[in-house]
C-alpha positions in Angstrom: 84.6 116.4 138.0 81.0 116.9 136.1 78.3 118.9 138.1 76.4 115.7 138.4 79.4 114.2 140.7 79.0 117.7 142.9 75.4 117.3 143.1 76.0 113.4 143.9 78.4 113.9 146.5 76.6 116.9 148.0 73.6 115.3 148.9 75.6 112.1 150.3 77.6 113.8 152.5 74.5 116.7 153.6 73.0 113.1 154.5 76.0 111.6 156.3 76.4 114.8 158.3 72.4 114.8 159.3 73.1 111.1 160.6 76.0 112.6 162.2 74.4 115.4 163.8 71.7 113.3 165.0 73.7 110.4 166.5 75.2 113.1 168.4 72.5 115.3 169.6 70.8 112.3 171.2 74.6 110.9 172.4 74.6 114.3 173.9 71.2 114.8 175.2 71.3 111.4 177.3 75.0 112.6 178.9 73.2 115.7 180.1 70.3 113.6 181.6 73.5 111.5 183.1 75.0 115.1 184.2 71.6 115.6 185.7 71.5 113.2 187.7 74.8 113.2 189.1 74.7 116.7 190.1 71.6 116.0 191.8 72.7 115.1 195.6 71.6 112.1 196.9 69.0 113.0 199.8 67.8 109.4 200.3 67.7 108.4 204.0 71.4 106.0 203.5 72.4 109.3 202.7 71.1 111.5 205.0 72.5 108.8 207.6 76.2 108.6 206.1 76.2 112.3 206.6 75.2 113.1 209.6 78.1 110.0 210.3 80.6 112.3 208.8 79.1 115.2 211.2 79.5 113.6 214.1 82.9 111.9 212.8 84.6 115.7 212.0 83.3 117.0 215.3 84.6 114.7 217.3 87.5 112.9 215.8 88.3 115.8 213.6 89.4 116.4 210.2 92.3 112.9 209.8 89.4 111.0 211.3 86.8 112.6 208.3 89.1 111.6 205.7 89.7 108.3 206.9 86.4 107.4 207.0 85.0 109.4 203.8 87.7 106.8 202.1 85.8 104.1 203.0 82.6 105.7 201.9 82.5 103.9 198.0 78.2 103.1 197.6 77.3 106.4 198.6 80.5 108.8 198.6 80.3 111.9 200.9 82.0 114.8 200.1 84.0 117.8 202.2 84.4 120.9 200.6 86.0 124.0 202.4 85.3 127.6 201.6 87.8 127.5 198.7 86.1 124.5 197.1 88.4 122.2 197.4 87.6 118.6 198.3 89.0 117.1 201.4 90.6 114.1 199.3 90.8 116.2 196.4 88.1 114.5 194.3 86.4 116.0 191.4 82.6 117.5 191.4 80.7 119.4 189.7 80.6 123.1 190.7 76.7 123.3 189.7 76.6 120.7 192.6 78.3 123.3 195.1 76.5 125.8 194.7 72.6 123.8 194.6 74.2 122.6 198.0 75.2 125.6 199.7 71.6 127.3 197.9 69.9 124.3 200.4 72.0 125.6 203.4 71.1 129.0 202.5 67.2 127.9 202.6 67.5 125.7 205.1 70.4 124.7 207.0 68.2 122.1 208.4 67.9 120.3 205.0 68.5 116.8 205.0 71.5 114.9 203.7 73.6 118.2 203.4 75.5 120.0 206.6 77.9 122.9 207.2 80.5 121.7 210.1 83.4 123.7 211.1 86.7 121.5 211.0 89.4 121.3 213.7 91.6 122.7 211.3 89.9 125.9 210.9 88.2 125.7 207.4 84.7 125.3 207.1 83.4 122.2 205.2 80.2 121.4 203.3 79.4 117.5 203.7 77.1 116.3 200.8 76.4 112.8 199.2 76.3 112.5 195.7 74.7 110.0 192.9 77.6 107.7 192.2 78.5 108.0 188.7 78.8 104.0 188.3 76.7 102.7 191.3 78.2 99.0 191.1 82.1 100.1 190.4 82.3 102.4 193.6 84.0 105.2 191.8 83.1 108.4 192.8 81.5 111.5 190.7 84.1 113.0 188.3 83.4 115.6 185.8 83.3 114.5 181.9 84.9 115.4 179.5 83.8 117.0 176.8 81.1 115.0 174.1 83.4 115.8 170.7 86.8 116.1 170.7 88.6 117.6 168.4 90.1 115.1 166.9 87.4 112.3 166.9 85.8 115.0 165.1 88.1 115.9 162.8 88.3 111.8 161.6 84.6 111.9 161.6 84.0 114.1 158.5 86.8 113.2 156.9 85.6 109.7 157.1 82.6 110.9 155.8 84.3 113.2 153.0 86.3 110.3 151.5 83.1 108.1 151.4 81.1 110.9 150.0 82.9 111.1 147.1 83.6 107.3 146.5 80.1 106.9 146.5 79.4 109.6 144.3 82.3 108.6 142.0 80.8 105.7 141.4 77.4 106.5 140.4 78.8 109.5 138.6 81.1 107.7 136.5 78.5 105.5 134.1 77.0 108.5 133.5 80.1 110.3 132.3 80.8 107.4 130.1 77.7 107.4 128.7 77.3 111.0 127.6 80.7 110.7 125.9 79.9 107.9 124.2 76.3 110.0 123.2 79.2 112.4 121.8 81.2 110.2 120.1 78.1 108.8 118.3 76.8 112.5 117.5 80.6 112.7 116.0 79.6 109.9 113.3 81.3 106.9 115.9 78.8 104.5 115.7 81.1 101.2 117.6 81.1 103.0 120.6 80.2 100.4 122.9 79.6 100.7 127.1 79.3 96.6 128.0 82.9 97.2 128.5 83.1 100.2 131.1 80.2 99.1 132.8 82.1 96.0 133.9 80.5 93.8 136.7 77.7 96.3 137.5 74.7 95.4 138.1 72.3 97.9 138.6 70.2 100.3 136.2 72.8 101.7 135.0 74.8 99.3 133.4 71.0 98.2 132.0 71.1 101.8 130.4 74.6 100.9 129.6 73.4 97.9 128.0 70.6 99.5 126.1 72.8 102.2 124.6 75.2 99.5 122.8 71.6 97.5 121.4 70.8 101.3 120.4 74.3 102.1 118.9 74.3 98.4 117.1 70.5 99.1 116.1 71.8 102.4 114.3 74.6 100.9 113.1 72.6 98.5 111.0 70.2 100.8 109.7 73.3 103.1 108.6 74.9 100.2 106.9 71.2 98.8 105.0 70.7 102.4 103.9 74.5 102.5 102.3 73.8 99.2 101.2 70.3 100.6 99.5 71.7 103.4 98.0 74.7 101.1 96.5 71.8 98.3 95.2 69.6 101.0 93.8 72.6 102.9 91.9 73.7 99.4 90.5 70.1 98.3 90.0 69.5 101.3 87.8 73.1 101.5 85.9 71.8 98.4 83.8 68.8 99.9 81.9 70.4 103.3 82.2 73.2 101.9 80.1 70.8 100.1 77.7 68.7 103.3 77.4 71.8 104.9 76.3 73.1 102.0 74.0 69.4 102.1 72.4 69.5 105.8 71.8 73.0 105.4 69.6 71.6 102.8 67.7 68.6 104.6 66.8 70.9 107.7 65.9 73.4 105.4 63.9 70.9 103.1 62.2 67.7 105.5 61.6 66.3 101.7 60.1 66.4 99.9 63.6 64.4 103.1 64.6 61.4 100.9 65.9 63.1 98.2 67.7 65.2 101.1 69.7 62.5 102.9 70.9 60.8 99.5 71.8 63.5 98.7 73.9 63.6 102.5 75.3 60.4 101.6 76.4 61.1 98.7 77.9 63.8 100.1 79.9 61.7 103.1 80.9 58.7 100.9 82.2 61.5 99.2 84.3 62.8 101.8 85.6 59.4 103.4 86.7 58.4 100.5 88.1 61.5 100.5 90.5 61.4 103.5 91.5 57.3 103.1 92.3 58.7 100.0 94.2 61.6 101.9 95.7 58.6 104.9 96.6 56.7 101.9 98.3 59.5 100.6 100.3 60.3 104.0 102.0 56.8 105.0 102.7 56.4 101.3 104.7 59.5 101.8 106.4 58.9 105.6 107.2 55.3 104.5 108.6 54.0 106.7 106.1 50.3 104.8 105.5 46.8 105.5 104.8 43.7 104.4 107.3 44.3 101.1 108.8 41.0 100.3 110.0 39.4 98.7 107.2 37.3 95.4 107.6 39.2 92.7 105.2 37.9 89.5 104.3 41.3 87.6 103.2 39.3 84.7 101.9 37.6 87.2 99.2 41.3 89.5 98.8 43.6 85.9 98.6 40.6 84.3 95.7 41.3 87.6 93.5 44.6 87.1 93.8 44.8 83.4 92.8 42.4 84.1 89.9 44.7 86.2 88.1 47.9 84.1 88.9 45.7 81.2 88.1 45.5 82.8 84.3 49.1 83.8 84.3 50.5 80.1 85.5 48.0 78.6 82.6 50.8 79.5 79.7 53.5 77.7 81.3 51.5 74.5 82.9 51.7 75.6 86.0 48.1 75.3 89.2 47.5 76.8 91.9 45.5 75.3 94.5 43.4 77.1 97.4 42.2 76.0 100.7 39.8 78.6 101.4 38.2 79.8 105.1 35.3 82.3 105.1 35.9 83.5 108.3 38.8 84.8 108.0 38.3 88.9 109.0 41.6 91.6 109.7 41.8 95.0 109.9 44.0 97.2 107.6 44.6 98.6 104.2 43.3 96.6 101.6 45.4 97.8 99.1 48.7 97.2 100.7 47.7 93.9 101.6 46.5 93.0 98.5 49.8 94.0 96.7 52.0 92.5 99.5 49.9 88.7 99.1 50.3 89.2 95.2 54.2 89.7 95.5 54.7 86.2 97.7 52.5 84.4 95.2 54.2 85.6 91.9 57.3 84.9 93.2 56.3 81.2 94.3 55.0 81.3 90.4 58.4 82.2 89.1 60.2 80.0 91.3 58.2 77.0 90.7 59.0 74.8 87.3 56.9 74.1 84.3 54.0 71.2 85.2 54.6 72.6 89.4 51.7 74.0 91.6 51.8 76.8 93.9 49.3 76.0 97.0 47.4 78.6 99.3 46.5 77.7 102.4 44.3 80.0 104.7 43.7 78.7 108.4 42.4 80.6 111.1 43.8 80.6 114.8 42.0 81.8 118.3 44.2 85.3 117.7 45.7 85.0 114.4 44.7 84.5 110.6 47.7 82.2 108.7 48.4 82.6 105.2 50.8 79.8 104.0 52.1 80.0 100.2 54.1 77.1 99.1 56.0 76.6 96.0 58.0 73.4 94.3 61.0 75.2 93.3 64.7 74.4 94.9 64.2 76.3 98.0 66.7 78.3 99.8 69.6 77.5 101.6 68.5 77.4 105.4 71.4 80.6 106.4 68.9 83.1 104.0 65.7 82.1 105.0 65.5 85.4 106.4 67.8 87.2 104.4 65.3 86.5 101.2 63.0 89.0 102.5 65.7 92.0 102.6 65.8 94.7 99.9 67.4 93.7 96.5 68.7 90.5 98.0 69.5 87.5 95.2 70.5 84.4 96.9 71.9 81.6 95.7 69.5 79.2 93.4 67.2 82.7 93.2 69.6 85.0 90.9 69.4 82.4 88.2 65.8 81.9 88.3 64.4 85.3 88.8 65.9 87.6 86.0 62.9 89.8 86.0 62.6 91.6 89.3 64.5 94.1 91.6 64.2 92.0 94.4 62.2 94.2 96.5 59.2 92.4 96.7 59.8 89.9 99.5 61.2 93.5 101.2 57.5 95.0 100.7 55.6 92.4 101.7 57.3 91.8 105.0 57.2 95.4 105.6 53.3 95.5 104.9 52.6 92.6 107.0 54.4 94.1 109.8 52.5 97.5 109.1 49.3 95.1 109.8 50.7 94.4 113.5 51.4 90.7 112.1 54.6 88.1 111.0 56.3 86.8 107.8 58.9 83.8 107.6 60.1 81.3 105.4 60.6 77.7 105.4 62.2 74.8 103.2 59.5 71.8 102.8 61.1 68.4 103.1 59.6 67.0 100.4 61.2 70.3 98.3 59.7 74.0 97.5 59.7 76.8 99.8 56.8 78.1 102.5 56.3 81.4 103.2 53.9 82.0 106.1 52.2 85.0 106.7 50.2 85.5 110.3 47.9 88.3 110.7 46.3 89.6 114.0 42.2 89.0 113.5 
C-alpha cells in the first residue's frame, strides 16, 4: 500500500467517524432531553388527584389495596417507594427521580402531587406520579439502557474501516498504475498503455488514464520518425558519399580525367551541403527555433516574386504558370521562411508537371484566413499519401520516378513553416488530373 492509499483512507474514515460522532452526539443529546423529562414527576392536577387517591387508598384499605389499584394506574402511573427504595410492584425508576422527590418533601411536605404515607405494613412509602415514558402504550417509566453498546459499536467502525479502505483502494489504485507505467516509460517502454486498467471508469482518472496512452502513442511516433530520420539521412547521404569516393580514385588512377572528377566532387559536395542546410532547417522548425514573427507580409507581392523566377525556369522546358492575384492579402510572420516554404510547393508542382503543362497560383482571401492553392498537371498521388507526401524524405509511388533531384524534404519544410505561421497545409488529387496543394494562413 502507497502513502497515497494511507492518506486516502485516512481522511475517509476521519470523515466517517465525524458523521459518526455527530449522529451520535445528537442521538444522545435528545435521549437525555427524553431522560429529562421522565425524571421530572408529573405535578399536573390528574396527578396531584391520582395521588392523593393512592393516600387515601394506603390509609385506609392498606398496602394489598395500594397495589391493587396502583395496577390499574397505566395514563398516569403512581409509584410506592419504601425507605429501601424499592417499588411496591417492583417497577423500575430512576434514582435521580427519588431523591428530587424526597428533596420536595424535605422543602415542603405539602408539595403537590408527591406524599409520604406510612403503610399498614410498617414501611414508609413515597407516592409520586411520573411522565409516562410512552403516553399512548401505558407502559410505565423504565430506565434505558445505555446509547452505544458494545457491540453495535464495535460493527460500527468496522463497517466503516472496510469501506474506508475500499473507497480508498479504488481511487488509489489508477494512480498506482499510472506512476508505474510513468516508470516503465522512463525505462525505455514506450507501449505501456492504461485504457486497459482503467476499465469501465469513468471519471478523471481514467481521462488521465486516457491522456497518458495519447501521450505514450504521441512519443512513440516521434521516437520512431526520429529513427526513421536518422536511417533516411544516413542512406540519403551514403550515395554522394560513395560517389565522392569513387571520383577521388579515378582522379588518383587517371590523373587525365582530373577535371571531370573534381567536377563531379563538386557536385556531390554542393549536394551534400545543401542537405544538410535542408536538414539544419527542418530541426530548427521542429525545435521552434525561429526568428521575429511579427512581420507585415503582403503574399500577393512575396507569391509574384516567386512565380517570376519559376516563370523563367519553366520557359526551357515549355512549361506556364498562371497567377490569380489578390492585393489584399496581409499575414504576419517571417518573410523569409515563408518565402522559401511557397518556393518549395511551386518547384515541386514544376517538376511534377510535364513538358507543354501549367502550374496555377491561386490567392483568395477568407473573413479569417488567406488561401494559397498551387496546382500542378502531373499524375497526382495515390489518395492513402496525400498526407504522407509532406513527411521527411518520403518518395511515393509515381514521385520517386519523377523527382531524381531532391531529398524529399521540402514538402517536410513547408508544412513545418506554415504551421510555424499559426496556419494549414493539405493536398488534393484534381479530377480532371494534377495535384492541389492548399496552403491557409491566419490574416
Amino acid at each position: 500500500m502507497g502513502r497515497l492509499f494511507w492518506k486516502f483512507f485516512f481522511f475517509i474514515w476521519l470523515a466517517q467517524l465525524s458523521a459518526i460522532l455527530a449522529t451520535g452526539t445528537t442521538f444522545w443529546l435528545e435521549r437525555r432531553a427524553q431522560d429529562k423529562i421522565l425524571e421530572g414527576v408529573n405535578q399536573s392536577p390528574p396527578a396531584s388527584l391520582l395521588v392523593e387517591s393512592a393516600t387515601v387508598t394506603l390509609q385506609y384499605g392498606g398496602v394489598d389495596a395500594l397495589r391493587s389499584f396502583l395496577g390499574k394506574q397505566v395514563h398516569a402511573p403512581v409509584y410506592a417507594v419504601d425507605e429501601q427504595n424499592r417499588e411496591l410492584l417492583g417497577r423500575d425508576y430512576a434514582q435521580a427521580t427519588l431523591e428530587r422527590v424526597r428533596r420536595m418533601l424535605d422543602a415542603d411536605p405539602a408539595a403537590p402531587a408527591v406524599r409520604k404515607v406510612p403503610g399498614s405494613d410498617g414501611h414508609v412509602y413515597v407516592l409520586f406520579s411520573l411522565f409516562p415514558e410512552h403516553r399512548f402504550e401505558g407502559r410505565p417509566h423504565i430506565r434505558g439502557k445505555p446509547l452505544f453498546p458494545a457491540v453495535p459499536l464495535v460493527a460500527t467502525l468496522l463497517a466503516s474501516l472496510i469501506f474506508a479502505a475500499l473507497l480508498a483502494w479504488y481511487f488509489s489504485k489508477p494512480i498506482r498504475s499510472l506512476r508505474s507505467a510513468f516508470e516503465a516509460m522512463v525505462g525505455g517502454n514506450l507501449e505501456v498503455r492504461l485504457g486497459p486498467v482503467m476499465g469501465q471508469r469513468r471519471d478523471e482518472l481514467a481521462d488521465l488514464g486516457h491522456n497518458f496512452d495519447r501521450m505514450a502513442s504521441h512519443l512513440n511516433d516521434l521516437i520512431d520518425g526520429q529513427r526513421r530520420l536518422l536511417h533516411d539521412v544516413s542512406h540519403e547521404l551514403c550515395s554522394p558519399l560513395a560517389r565522392l569516393q569513387a571520383a577521388i580514385g579515378l582522379a588518383r588512377q587517371q590523373p587525365e580525367k582530373l577535371e571531370s572528377s573534381l567536377a563531379r566532387i563538386e557536385r556531390e559536395s554542393v549536394r551534400m551541403d545543401k542537405l544538410v542546410g535542408e536538414l539544419l532547417t527542418l530541426s530548427r522548425l521542429e525545435a521552434g527555433v525561429m526568428g521575429t514573427m511579427e512581420e507585415e507580409i503582403n503574399v500577393e507581392e512575396l507569391v509574384s516574386d516567386i512565380v517570376a523566377d519559376a516563370r523563367f525556369e519553366a520557359e526551357a522546358s515549355g512549361r506556364t504558370v498562371e497567377f490569380t492575384e489578390c492585393s489584399e492579402a496581409l499575414v504576419k510572420g517571417d518573410a523569409e521562411l515563408l518565402h522559401r516554404a511557397i518556393e518549395n510547393v511551386v518547384r515541386n508542382a514544376l517538376r511534377h508537371t510535364p513538358a507543354g503543362g501549367k502550374v496555377m497560383l491561386e490567392i483568395r482571401l477568407d473573413a479569417n484566413s488567406v488561401r494559397l492553392a498551387i496546382r500542378d498537371q502531373g499524375s497526382g498521388v495515390p489518395e492513402s499519401e496525400l498526407n504522407a507526401i509532406f513527411e521527411p524524405f518520403f518518395r511515393g509511388n509515381g514521385i520517386k520516378n519523377i523527382d531524381n533531384h531532391g531529398h524529399g524534404l521540402g514538402l517536410a519544410i513547408a508544412r513545418r513553416v506554415v504551421e510555424a505561421h499559426g496556419g494549414t497545409m493539405r493536398a488534393s488529387n484534381i479530377a480532371e488530373g494534377g495535384l492541389n496543394v492548399e496552403i491557409i494562413l491566419p490574416v
